[in-house]
C-alpha positions in Angstrom: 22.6 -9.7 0.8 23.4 -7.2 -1.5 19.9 -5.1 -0.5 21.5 -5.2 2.7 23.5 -1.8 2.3 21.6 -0.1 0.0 18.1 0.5 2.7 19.7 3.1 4.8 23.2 4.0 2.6 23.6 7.3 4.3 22.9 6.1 8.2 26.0 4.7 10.1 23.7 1.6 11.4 23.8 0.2 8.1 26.0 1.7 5.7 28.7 -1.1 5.5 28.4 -5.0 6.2 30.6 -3.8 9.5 27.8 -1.9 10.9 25.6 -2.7 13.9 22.5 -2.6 12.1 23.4 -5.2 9.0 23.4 -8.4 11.1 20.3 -7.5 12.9 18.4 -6.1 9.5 19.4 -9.6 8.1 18.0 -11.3 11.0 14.5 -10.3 10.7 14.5 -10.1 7.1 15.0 -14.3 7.2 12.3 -14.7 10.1 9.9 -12.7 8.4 10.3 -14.8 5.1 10.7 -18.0 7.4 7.7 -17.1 9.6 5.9 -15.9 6.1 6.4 -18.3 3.2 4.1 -16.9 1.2 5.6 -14.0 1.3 9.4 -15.1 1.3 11.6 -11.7 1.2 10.3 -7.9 -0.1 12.7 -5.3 -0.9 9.6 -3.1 0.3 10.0 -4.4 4.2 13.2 -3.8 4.3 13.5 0.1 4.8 10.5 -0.8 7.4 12.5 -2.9 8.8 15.8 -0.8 9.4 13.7 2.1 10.0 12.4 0.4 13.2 15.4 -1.0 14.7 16.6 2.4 14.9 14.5 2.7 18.1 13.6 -1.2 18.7 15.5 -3.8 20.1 15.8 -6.3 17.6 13.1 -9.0 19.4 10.9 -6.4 19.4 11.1 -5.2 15.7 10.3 -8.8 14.6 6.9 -8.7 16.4 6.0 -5.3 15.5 6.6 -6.0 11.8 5.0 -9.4 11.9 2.0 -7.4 13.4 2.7 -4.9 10.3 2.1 -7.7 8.4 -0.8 -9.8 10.2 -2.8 -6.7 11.7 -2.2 -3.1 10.4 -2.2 -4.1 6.5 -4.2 -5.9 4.4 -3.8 -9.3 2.8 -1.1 -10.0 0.5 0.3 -6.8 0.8 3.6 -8.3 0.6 3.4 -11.6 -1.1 4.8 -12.5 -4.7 1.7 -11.3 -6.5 1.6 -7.7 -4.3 -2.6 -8.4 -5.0 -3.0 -6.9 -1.8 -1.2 -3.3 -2.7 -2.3 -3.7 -6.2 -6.2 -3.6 -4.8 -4.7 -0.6 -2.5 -3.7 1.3 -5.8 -7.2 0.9 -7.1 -9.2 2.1 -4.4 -6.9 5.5 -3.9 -7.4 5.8 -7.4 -11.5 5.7 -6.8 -10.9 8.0 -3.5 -8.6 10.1 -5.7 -11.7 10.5 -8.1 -14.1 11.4 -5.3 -12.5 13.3 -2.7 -10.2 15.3 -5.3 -12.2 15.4 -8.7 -10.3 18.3 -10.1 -7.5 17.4 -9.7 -7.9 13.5 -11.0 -9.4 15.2 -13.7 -5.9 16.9 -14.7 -4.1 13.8 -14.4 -6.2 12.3 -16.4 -6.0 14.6 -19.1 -2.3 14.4 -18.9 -2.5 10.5 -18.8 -0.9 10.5 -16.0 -1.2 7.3 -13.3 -0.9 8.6 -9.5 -0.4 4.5 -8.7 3.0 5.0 -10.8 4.3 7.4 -7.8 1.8 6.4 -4.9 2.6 2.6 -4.9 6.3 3.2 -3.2 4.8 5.1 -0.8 2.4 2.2 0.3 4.8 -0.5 0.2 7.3 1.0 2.1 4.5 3.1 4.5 6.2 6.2 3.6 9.6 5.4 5.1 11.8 5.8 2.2 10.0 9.3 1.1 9.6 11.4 4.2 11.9 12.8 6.4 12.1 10.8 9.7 10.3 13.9 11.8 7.7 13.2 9.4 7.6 9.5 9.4 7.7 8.9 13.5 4.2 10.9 13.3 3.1 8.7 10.4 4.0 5.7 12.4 2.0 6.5 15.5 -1.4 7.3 13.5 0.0 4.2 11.5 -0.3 1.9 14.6 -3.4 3.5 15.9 -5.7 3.2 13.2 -4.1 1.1 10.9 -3.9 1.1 7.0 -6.7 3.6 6.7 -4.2 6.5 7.2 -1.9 5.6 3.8 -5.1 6.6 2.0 -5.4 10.0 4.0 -2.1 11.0 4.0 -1.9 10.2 0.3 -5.1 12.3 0.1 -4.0 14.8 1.7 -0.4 15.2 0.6 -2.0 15.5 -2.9 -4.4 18.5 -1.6 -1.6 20.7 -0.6 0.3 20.4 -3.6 -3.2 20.6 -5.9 -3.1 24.2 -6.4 0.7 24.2 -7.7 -0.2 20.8 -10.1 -2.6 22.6 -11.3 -1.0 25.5 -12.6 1.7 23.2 -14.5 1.0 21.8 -18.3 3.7 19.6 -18.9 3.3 16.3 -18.6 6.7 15.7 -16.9 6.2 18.5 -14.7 3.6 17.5 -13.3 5.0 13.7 -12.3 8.1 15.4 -11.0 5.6 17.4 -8.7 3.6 14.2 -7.5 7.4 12.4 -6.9 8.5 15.3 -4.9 5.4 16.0 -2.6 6.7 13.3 0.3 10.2 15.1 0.5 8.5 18.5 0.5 6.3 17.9 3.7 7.7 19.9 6.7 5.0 20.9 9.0 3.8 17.3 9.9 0.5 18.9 11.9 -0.4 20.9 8.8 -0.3 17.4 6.9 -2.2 15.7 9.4 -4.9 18.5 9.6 -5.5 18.7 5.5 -5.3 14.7 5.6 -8.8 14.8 8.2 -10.0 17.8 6.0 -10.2 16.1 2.8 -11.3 12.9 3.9 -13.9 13.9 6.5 -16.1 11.1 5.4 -14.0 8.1 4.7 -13.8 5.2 7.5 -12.7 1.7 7.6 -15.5 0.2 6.1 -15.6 2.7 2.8 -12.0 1.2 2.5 -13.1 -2.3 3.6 -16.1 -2.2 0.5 -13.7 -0.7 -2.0 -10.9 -3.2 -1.4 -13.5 -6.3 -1.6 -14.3 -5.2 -4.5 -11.2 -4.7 -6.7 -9.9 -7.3 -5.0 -12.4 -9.4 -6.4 -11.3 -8.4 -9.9 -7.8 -8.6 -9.6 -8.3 -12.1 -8.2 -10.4 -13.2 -11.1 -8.0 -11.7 -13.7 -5.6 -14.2 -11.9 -7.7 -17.1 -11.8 -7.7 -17.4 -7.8 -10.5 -18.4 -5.9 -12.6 -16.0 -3.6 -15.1 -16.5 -1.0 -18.0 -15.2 0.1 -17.2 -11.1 -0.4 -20.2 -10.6 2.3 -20.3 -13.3 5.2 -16.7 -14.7 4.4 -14.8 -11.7 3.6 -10.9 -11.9 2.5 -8.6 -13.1 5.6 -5.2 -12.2 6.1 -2.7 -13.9 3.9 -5.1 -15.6 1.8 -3.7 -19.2 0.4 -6.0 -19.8 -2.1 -4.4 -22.6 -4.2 -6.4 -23.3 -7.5 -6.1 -26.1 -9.6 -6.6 -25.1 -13.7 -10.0 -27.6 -13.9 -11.5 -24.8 -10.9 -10.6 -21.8 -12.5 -13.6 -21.5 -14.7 -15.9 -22.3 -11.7 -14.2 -19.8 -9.6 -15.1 -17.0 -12.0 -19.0 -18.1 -12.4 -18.9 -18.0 -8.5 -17.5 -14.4 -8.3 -19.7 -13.5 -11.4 -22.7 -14.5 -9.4 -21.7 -12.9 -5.7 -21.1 -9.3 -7.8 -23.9 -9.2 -10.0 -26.4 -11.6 -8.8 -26.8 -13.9 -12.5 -24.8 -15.7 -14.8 -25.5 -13.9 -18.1 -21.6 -14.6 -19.4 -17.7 -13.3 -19.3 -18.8 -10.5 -21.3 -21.4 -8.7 -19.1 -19.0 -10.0 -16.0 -16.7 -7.5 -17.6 -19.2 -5.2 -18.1 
């Protein structure tokens, strides 16, 4: 309730509990956290959420973010762990090291953690950091090819702004910089054409392999159970329930699907 006015403050749909847009908003917020208990309520579907209904009947919201949810992202993107944006966060920092090495390379050397700035942007798929010429674009590459284009537009957000990062030494500079990129973009074809640019070779299943695998870590950190990572890979809003006695078990099982032996936690870590 009290979320309720604070999505979309400054839009007359939703800026009082008088507005249009509040009852509605409410609405699908409860039957996306009735039709999800695993994932209850997220602040980060709400600005989704009221985003939509701005040019969605209500009925039609609801499916479209429960395919959101099912379809378009990955698992667990949204339940209370967030394991399936965590995972995200670790593979854009990987494609972050490959596709843009210099500039990772001044991050790092600044300790600076793009995941700090980047993982609003995924939860909310842009919608609360782009201006909304910007974000109806977003949307329809969204909805064509799925989650694969959070990584490219990241990607290629962070290209156009590289030269500029790279002429700034101060630490707080430089995260100011990365915060401001979203707000900054005007010329949405110029975006989209630097996004293909950059990340010419990346594809579904690059994402797919990168995902398996961190997700595989974060899960054993957690003590969750994983299946097969090559015939059985990780469905949609996993409910892996794990009793403590399997927990020890799970992690031999994922110790042996990564690295082929059992030679001990130490070398799994390894």
């Amino acid at each position: 309730e009290k979320d309720l006015t604070r999505i979309l403050p400054s839009n007359n749909c939703f800026a009082s509990f008088n507005c249009t847009g509040i009852p509605r908003l409410r609405r699908i917020l409860r039957a996306i956290a009735w039709m999800f208990p695993d994932i209850g309520y997220c602040q980060g579907t709400g600005v989704i959420v009221a985003s939509l209904l701005l040019f969605l009947e209500e009925e039609e919201c609801f499916w479209l973010m429960a395919t959101i949810v099912e379809d378009l992202l990955p698992a667990s993107y949204y339940s209370s762990n967030l394991l399936g944006i965590q995972a995200d966060q670790r593979v854009l920092q990987t494609l972050l090291a490959n596709y843009l090495p210099t500039l990772d390379e001044k991050l790092k050397q600044h300790d600076i953690e793009v995941s700090l700035i980047s993982y609003h942007w995924f939860l909310t798929l842009f919608t609360s950091v782009v201006h909304m010429k910007i974000l109806l674009r977003i949307f329809d590459w969204f909805f064509c090819d799925g989650s694969l284009i959070l990584f490219q537009i990241t990607l290629g957000m962070l290209k156009i702004k590289e030269l500029e990062i790279m002429k700034l030494e101060n630490s707080a500079q430089i995260f100011n910089a990365l915060s401001d990129i979203p707000g900054e973009i005007e010329d949405v074809s110029e975006l989209f054409k630097v996004s293909l640019e950059v990340s010419s070779s990346l594809n579904q299943m690059v994402i797919d392999t990168h995902r398996r695998r961190h997700l595989a870590y974060l899960m054993i950190d957690q003590g969750a159970l994983v299946g097969n990572l090559e015939t059985n890979p990780i469905p949609n809003l996993p409910k892996q329930h794990l009793n403590k006695r399997e927990v020890k078990k799970s992690k031999s099982m994922i110790q042996m699907l990564l690295f082929g032996n059992d030679d001990g936690d130490e070398d799994m870590k390894t």
